[in-house]
N, C-alpha and C positions, 0 to 999 in steps of 0.2 A: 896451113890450108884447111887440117879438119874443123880446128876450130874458128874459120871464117863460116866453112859451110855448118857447123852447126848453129850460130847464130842465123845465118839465115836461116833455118828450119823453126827456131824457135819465133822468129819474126814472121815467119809464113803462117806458122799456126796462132799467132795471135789475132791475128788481122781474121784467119777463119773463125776466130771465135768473138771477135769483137760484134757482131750484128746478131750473136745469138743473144748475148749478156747485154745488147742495149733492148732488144725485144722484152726481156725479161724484166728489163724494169721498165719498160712502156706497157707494160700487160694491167689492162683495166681491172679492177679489182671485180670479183662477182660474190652477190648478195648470193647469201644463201638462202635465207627468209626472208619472207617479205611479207607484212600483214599488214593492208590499209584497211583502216576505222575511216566510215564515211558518217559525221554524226550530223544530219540539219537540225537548225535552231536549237544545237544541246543549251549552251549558256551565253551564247549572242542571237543575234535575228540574221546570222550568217550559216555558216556550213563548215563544220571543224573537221578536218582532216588530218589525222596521225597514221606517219609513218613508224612502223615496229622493223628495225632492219637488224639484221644478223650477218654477219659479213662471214665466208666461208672460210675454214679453218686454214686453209692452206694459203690464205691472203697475210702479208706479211703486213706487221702492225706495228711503229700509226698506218691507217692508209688514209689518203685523198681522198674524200669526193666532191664531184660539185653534180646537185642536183637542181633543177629547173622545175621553180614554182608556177603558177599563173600568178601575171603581172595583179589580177581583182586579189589576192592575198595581201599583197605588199610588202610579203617576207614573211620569213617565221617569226609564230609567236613564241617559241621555243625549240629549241636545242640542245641535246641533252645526249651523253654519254651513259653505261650502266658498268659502275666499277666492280671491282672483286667482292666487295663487301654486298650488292645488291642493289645500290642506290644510287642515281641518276645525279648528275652532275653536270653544269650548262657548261656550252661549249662553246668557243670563240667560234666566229665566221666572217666571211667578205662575202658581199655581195653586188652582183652589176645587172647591167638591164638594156640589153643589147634588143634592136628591133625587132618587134615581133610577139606576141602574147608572152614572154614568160621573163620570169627572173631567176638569175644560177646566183645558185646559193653553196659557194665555197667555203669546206671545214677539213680537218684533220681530224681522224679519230684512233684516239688511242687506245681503243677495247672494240671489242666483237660486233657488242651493240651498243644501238645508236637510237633514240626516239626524236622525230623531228614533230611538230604540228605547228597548221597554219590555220586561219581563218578566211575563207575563200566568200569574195560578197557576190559569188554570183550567183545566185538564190535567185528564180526571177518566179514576180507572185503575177495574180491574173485571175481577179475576184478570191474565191478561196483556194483557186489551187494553184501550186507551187510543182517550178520543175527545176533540173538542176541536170548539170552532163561533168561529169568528173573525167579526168583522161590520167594515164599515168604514162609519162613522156617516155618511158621505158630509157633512160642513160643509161643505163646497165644491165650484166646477162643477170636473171634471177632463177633462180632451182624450182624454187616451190612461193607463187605467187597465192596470196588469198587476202577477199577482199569481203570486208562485213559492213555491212548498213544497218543504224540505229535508226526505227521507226521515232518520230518525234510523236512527245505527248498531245493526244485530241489527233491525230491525224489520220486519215480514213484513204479507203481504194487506194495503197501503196502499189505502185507498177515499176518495176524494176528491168531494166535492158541491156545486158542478159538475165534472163528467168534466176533467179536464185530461188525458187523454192518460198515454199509459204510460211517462213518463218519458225523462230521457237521465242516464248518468252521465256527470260531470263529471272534468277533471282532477284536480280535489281528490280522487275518490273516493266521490263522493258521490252519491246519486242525484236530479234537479231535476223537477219537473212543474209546465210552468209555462203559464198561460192570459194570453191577452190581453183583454181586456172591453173596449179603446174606450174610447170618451165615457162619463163617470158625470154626471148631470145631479145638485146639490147636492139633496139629501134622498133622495136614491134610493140607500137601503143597500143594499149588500153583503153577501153571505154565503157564507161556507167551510169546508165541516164535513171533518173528518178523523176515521178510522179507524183503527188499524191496534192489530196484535200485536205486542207486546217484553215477552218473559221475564226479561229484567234489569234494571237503572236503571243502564246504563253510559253514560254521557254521550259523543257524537256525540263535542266535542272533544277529547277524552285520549284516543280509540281511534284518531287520525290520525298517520302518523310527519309528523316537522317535514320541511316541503320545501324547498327555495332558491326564492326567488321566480323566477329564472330559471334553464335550465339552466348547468351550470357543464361549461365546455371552454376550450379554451389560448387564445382569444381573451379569455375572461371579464376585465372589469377589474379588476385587483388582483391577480391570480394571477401567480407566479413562476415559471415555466419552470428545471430542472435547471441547464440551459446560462446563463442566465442569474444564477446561484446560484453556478456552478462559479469563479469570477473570485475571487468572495468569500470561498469555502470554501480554496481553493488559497493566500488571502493573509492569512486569519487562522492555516492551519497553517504559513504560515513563520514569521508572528510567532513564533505557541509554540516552534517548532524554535529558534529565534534566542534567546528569551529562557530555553529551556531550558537551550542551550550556556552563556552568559552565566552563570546563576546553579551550572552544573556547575565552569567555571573558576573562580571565585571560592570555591566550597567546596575544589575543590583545592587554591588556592592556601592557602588556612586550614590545610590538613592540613599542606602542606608545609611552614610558618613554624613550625607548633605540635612537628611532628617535631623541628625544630634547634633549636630553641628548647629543646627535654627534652635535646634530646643535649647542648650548652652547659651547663644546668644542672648533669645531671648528671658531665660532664668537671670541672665546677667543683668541685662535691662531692669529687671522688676526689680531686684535687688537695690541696684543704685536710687533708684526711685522712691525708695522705702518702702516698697510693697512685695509681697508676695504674687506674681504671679503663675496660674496653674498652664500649662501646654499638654497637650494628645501626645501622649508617649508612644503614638500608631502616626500618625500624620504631620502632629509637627506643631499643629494652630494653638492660638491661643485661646483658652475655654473663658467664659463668661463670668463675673461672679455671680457665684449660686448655682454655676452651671453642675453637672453629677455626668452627664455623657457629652461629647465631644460633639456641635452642633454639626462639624463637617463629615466625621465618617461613623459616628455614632459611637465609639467604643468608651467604653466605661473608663471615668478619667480616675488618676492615682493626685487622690485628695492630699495635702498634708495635713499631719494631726496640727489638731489648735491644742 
């Protein structure tokens, strides 16, 4: 008998605890960070939007999410995880497109952070000036929401709604305006409307020179110093010096064998012929009878005695 009623105790208490542990893993995951890059016409005639998400420590990993794009995106352009090592890694997703402006864009992630970015075509122009309203559909609770806008290059009177402030430029060159909003509680949209005038369609990044990621000075790794060069430079022109003697003697010597070599033959010659004839013991030729210098390079010819 106790051990019927203990069984039912331990069945009473499971059942009390079954709706706590299915809560627990229905619990939507919460961003901890959140920075949306609003960039128009960076590197298309569109409006590139990157999410920087940090998922809160206490969120159990991989988690779910599926966030909703506008349908004018037509999905991300990327996807991307940030591993241990530092470096972003794409990620798989599913994606559907239920009535209604947007597309849910379903992934797993197996680390903290996550970078998502799309290209949004809803830029809409109207002579020179361009507007634009970004929303962020708020799927999830966020800690500490903030959101930055990239002035595009040549672009004039930026108006920004809400007020972010008058901007800072950036080392890159560029000009940032960027707001903090805090805590976003899930369902509670966002909204960011932009303004401004540009008389051309020149794209923010082809108007940037390329920069070194950091500056470059005599410390820089990789860099060679003169002096440290000079070692190198002073011991490849000996070689040449070296191997230029080297193939200089060796063509001399050619000249020289080939010289006696003509003057032999042709002593040979005059012989068989029953004559004496004289050669440039300098050049080679054969001298003239009567001749006393060698009419081609002038040096005094070596007569035989009569």
């Amino acid at each position: 008998m106790k051990l019927l009623r203990g069984a039912f105790s331990l069945l009473f208490l499971a059942v009390l605890l079954l709706p706590a542990s299915q809560a627990r893993a229905e619990t939507q995951p919460v961003i901890d960070r959140l920075q949306i890059d609003i960039w128009p016409e960076f590197d298309r005639p569109e409006v590139l939007v990157i999410y920087h998400i940090t998922l809160a420590s206490e969120d159990s990993l991989p988690a779910k999410l599926s966030l909703r794009l506008p349908k004018s995106s037509g999905g991300p352009a990327n996807l991307a995880m940030k591993d241990t090592d530092g470096l972003l890694y794409n990620l798989d997703y599913t994606s559907t497109t239920p009535p209604g402006d947007w597309i849910v864009v379903t992934f797993t992630a197996p680390s903290a952070e996550v970078q998502l970015e799309y290209y949004d075509s809803g830029l809409k122009r109207s002579g020179i000036q361009r507007t634009y309203q970004f929303t962020w559909p708020a799927d999830y609770t966020v800690s500490s929401l903030t959101v930055t806008v990239q002035q595009p290059t040549n672009a004039s009177n930026m108006q920004i709604s809400p007020n972010m402030g008058a901007g800072r430029l950036a080392a890159d060159g560029f000009n940032y305006y960027t707001s903090v909003f805090g805590e976003d509680q899930a369902g509670a949209q966002l909204s960011v409307q932009l303004i401004y005038d540009k008389s051309d369609n020149a794209l923010s990044s082809t108007s940037q020179p390329v920069q070194p990621v950091q500056p470059v000075n005599a410390s820089t790794s990789g860099r060679t110093s003169l002096a440290e060069m000079m070692p190198w430079m002073l011991g490849m022109l000996g070689g040449l010096m070296i191997a230029g003697g080297v193939i200089w003697f060796w063509q001399t010597g050619r000249m020289k064998n080939a010289g006696a070599a003509r003057r032999h033959a042709h002593a040979a010659a005059g012989s068989k012929n029953g004559k004496i004839s004289v050669y440039c013991h300098q050049c080679g030729r054969e001298a003239g009878r009567g001749d006393t210098y060698c009419r081609t390079c002038g040096t005094r010819l070596r007569l035989p005695e009569k």
